[in-house]
N, C-alpha and C positions, 0 to 999 in steps of 0.2 A: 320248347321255344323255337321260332322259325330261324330259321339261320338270317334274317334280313331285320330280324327287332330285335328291341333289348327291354328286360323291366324299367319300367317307364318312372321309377318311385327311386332311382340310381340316385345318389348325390353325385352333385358336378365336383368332381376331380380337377387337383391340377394338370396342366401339364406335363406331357413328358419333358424332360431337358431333351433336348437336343443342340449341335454344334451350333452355332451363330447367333444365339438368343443374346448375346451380347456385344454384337457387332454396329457402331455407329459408324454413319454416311453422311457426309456432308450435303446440305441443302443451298441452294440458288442463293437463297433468301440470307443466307449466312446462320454460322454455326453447325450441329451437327447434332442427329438423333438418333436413337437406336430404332436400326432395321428393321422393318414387318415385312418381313419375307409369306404374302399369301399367293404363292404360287406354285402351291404343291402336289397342284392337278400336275402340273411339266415336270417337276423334280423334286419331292421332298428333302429338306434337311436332314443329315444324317442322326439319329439319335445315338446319344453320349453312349449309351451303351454300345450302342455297335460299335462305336468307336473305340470306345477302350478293349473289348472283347481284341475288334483287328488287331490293335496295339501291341495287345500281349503275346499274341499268336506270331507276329509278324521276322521276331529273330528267331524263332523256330521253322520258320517258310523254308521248306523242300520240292522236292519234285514230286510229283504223285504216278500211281500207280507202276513207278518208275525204277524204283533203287532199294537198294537192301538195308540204307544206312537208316539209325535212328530217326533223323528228320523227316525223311520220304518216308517210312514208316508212319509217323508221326502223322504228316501232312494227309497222306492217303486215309487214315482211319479219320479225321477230322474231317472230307474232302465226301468223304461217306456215309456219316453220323449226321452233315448237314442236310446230306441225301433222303434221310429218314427223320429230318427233325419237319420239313418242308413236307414230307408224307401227312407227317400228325398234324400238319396244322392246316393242312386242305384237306386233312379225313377221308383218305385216300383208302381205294378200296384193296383188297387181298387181289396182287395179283400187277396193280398201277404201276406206272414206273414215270418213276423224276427225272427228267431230259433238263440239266444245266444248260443256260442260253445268254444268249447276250443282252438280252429284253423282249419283252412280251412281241414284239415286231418280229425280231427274229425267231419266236417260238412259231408265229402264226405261218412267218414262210417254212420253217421246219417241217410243220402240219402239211403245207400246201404239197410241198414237195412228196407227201408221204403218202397222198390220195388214190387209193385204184383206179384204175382205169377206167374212164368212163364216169367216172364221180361228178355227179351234179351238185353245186352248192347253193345255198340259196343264204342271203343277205342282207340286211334289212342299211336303204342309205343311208342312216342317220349314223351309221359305223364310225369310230375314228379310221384313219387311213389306215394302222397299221390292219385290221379287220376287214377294212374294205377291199385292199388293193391284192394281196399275196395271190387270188385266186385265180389271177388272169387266165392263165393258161389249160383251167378247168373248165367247163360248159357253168354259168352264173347265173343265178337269175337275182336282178337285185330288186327289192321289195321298196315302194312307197313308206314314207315317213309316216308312222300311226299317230292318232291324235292321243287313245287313252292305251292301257294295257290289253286290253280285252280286244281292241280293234289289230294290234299288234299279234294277238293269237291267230285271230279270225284269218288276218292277210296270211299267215304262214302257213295254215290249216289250208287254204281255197290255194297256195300256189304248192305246195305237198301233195292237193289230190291229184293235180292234173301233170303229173311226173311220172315217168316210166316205174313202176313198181318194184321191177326185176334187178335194176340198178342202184349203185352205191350213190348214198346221197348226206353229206353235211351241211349243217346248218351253224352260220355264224351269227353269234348275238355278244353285245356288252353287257355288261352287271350292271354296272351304272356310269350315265353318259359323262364324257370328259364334258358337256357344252352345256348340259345342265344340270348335273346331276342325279336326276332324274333314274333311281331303282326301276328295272326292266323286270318284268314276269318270269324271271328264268324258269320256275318249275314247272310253272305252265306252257312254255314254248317247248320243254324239254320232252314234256308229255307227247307233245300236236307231234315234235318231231319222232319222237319212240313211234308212236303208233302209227304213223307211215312208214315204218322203216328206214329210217331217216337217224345219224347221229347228232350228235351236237358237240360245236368246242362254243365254251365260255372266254369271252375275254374279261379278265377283271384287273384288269392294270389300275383302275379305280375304285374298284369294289374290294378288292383285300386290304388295302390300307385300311380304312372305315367300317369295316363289315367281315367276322366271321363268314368264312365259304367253305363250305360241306361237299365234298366233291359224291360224297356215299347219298344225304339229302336231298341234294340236287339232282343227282343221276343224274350229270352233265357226262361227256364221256371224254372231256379232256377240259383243262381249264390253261390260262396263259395269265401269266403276270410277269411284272418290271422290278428289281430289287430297287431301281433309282423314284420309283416315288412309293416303296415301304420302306425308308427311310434308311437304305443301303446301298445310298450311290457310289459301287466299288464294278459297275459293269457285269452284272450278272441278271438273269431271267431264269423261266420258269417254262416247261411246258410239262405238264403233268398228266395220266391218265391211262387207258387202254392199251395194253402194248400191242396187239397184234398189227395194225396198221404200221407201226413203226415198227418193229419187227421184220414185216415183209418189204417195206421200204428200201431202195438202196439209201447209204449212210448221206446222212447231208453234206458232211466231207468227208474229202476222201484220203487215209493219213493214220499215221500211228494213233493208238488207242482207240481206234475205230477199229480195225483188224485185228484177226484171233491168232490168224495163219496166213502167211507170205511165200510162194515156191515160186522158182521162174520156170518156164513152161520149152520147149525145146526149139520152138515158134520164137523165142526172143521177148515174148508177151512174161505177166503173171499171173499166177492164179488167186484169188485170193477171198480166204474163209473168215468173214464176219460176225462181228459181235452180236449174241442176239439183246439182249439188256441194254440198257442204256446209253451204257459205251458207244455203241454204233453211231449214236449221232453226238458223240463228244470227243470229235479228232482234233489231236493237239494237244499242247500241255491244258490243262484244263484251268481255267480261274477260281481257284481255291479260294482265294480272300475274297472273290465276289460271291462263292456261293456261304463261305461260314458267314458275310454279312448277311445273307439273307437269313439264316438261319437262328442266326443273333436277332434281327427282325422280330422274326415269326416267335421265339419265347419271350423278348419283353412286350408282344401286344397282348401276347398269352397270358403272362404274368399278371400285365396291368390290370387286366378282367375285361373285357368286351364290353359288359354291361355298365360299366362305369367307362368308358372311349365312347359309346356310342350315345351314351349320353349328356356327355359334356358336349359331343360334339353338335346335337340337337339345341344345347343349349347357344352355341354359335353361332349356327343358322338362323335360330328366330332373332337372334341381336341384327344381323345381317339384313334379312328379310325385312324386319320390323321398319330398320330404319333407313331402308331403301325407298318401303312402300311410302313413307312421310315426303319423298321428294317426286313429285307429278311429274318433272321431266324423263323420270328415269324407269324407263320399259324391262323388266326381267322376264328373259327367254324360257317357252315353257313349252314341251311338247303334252304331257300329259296335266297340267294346271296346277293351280296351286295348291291344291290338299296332298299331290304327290310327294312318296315318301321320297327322300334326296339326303346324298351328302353331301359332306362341306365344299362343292362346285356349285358358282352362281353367276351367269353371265347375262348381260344386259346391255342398252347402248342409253347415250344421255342427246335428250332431244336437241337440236342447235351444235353437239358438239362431235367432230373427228375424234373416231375413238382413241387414234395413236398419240393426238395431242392430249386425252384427257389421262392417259397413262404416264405418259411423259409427265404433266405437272402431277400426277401422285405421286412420281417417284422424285423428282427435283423438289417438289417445293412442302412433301410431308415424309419422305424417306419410306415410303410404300411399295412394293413391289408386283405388281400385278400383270396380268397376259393381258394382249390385245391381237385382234387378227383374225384368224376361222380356225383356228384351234388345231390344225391337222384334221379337220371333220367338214370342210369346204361345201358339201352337198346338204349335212345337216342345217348350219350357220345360215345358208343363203337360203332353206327351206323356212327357216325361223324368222329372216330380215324379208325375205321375198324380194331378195335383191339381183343385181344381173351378173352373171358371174366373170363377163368381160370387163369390168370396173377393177378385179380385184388382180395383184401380183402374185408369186406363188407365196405360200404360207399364210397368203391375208395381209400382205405389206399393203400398204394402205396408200394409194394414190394422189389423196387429196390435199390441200393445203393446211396449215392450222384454223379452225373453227369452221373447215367446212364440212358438209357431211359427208361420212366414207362409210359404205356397207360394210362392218366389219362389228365387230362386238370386243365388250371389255368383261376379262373373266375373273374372278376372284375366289381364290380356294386356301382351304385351311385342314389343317386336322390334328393329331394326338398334340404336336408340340406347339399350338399357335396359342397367348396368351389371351385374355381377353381386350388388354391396352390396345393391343393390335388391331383388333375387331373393332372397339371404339374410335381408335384416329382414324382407320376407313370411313366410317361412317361419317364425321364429323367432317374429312377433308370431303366428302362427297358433297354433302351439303353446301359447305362454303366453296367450292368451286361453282357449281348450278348457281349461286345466290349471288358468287361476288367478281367470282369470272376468276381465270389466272393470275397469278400477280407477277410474273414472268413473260419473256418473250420466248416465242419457239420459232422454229425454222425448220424446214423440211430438208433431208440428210438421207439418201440413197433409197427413199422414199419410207422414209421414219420423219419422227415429229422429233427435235431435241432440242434441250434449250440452248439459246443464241449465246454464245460467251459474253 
């Protein structure tokens, strides 16, 4: 089976529990409803599990690789087993090595920092930032926005020939786009890039939640993710793969548990002999409780079965989809078109309306929670809007007044723990807002849309 489908004959599963499924907010309108938190593209809710897992763990919390005492002991075999639980669940090859991070951003400058010399990268704009931006300081080349998959190979292929052959060369790509969704060709870029001599890191801050990822399948040669939106918002990331780059890397800091060996040198300087594993780029007490939540993660999506997640969650998207298409004002964002396989990320703007005010009244006046702005993907968003990019504030704060139009888009995502009620009141507030207008006044507030007391 590919690592990117699932048997399509799955029955829909419920949801996972996760923490806040039962948290009401107060509406404009009066009274109070339970929260639809669909904004799991930015942060997913913690699942119960993880949370009870931390819980239990938590009056056992030691120092790691640090002490002799029970705890530290403790702490450090747990700190290590997560090490290797996060191996088997990106199917990591004989040899890979699990670099603990602070988030898929911080894994990607980890990488940055780790490039030989003279390393060319190449990158495609529709990145989110944390993919776009780490590479500054490397020679870039960044690629046009492709329409289908195939065009996406082609542009990578035609700027890969015309590169120095002799030199070290990575290639940045997402799994799938925070702005739409939208599954990327990885094994096919991974090919263009092998066969020019070229690596590849995967970013899948959004493709692991959704989607079994095959680090061995894919012959990616490094992948990145976020524990905060696989559902282990405890500060912890991922950067997984190849060691010898990071190996010969100096350490990303510089500090205990990065170091093997410490001598002071006769100079007043010191000398000093580095870890080659891991460690090297894990200076400092390490975040234990951020890496067993990932870890805790990665066995209950295991557990759940992939092919039952992935297909509930197909059965979400066409609710989504379905009852978007019923409303003519409202355009959904699409690089590749609509038969593109996608997860549960679905961005779009509503004709006549400023996106930040149409967010503002989902969450005041249906207790909805959704993104609005350019997503941290600013070059993608405004390649979709074909909008100007001096209109826009940093993040996509949104300039304009209530109900005027602002180049920005409104995003909505979901996944393992999102009901279907929640899918539904989306849909239905979407409709009666386009049909019957707000029923609330807004004001503009440090350039957000919020409602007027």
């Amino acid at each position: 089976m590919s690592v990117f489908t699932a048997a399509a004959d799955q029955s829909v599963c419920a949801p996972l529990p996760v923490l806040g499924r039962d948290v009401t907010v107060p509406l404009v309108t009066g009274g109070e409803v339970t929260y639809a938190a669909l904004d799991y593209a930015a942060s997913a809710p913690a699942l119960q599990r993880v949370w009870d897992d931390v819980a239990a763990y938590v009056p056992y919390y030691g120092s790691v690789h640090r002490g002799a005492g029970y705890l530290s002991q403790l702490s450090t075999e747990l700190f290590e087993n997560a090490r290797r639980t996060v191996a088997e669940f990106l199917d990591c090859r004989d040899g890979d090595q699990v670099v603990f991070t602070r988030s898929t951003t911080d894994s990607l400058n980890l990488l940055a920092r780790a490039l030989p010399a003279g390393c060319q990268v190449f990158v495609f704009e529709t990145e989110h930032h944390a993919s776009l931006l780490p590479w500054q300081h490397a020679r870039v080349t960044f690629l046009d926005a492709p329409r289908t998959p195939a065009e996406a190979v082609r542009t990578l292929e035609r700027a890969l020939a015309d590169r120095d052959p002799h030199g070290p060369a990575l290639v940045c790509v997402t799994g799938a786009s925070n702005v739409t969704g939208e599954l990327w060709p990885v094994q096919e870029l991974t090919a263009a890039a092998h066969a020019h001599g070229a690596r590849i890191v995967l970013d899948a801050a959004q493709l692991a939640p959704h989607h079994p990822v095959s680090v061995r399948d894919l012959d990616v040669d490094w992948v990145a993710f976020s524990g905060h939106k696989l559902y282990a918002p405890f500060g912890s990331g991922v950067l997984a793969g190849r060691a010898d780059w990071l190996r010969e890397a100096e350490p990303y800091l510089a500090g205990g548990g990065a170091s093997r060996r410490v001598t002071r040198r006769e100079d007043g300087g010191v000398d000093v002999e580095w870890h080659d594993s891991a460690a090297r780029h894990e200076a400092g007490s390490p975040n234990v409780i951020g890496a067993y939540a990932i870890a805790s993660a990665c066995k209950a999506l295991t557990d759940a079965g992939w092919d039952t997640l992935v297909a509930r969650e197909r059965h979400l998207i066409e609710k989504v989809r379905t009852g978007l298409a019923d409303v003519p004002e409202v355009r959904v964002l699409s690089l590749f078109g609509d038969d593109a396989p996608r997860v549960g990320v679905i961005s779009f703007v509503v004709e006549g309306w400023n996106s930040s005010h149409f967010a503002a009244a989902l969450s005041a006046e249906y207790g909805i929670g959704v993104r609005d702005g350019l997503f941290c993907a600013h070059p993608l968003v405004r390649t979709l809007l074909g909008g100007d990019p001096q209109t826009q504030g940093e993040c996509g704060a949104p300039e304009a007044a209530p109900g005027e139009k602002s180049l920005n888009a409104i995003r909505v995502s979901f996944g393992a723990g999102t009901p279907d009620e929640h899918v539904d009141r989306f849909v239905r507030a979407v409709r009666e807002l386009v049909s019957d207008g707000a029923r609330w006044t807004y004001r503009t507030e440090d350039g957000r849309c919020v409602p007027a007391v």
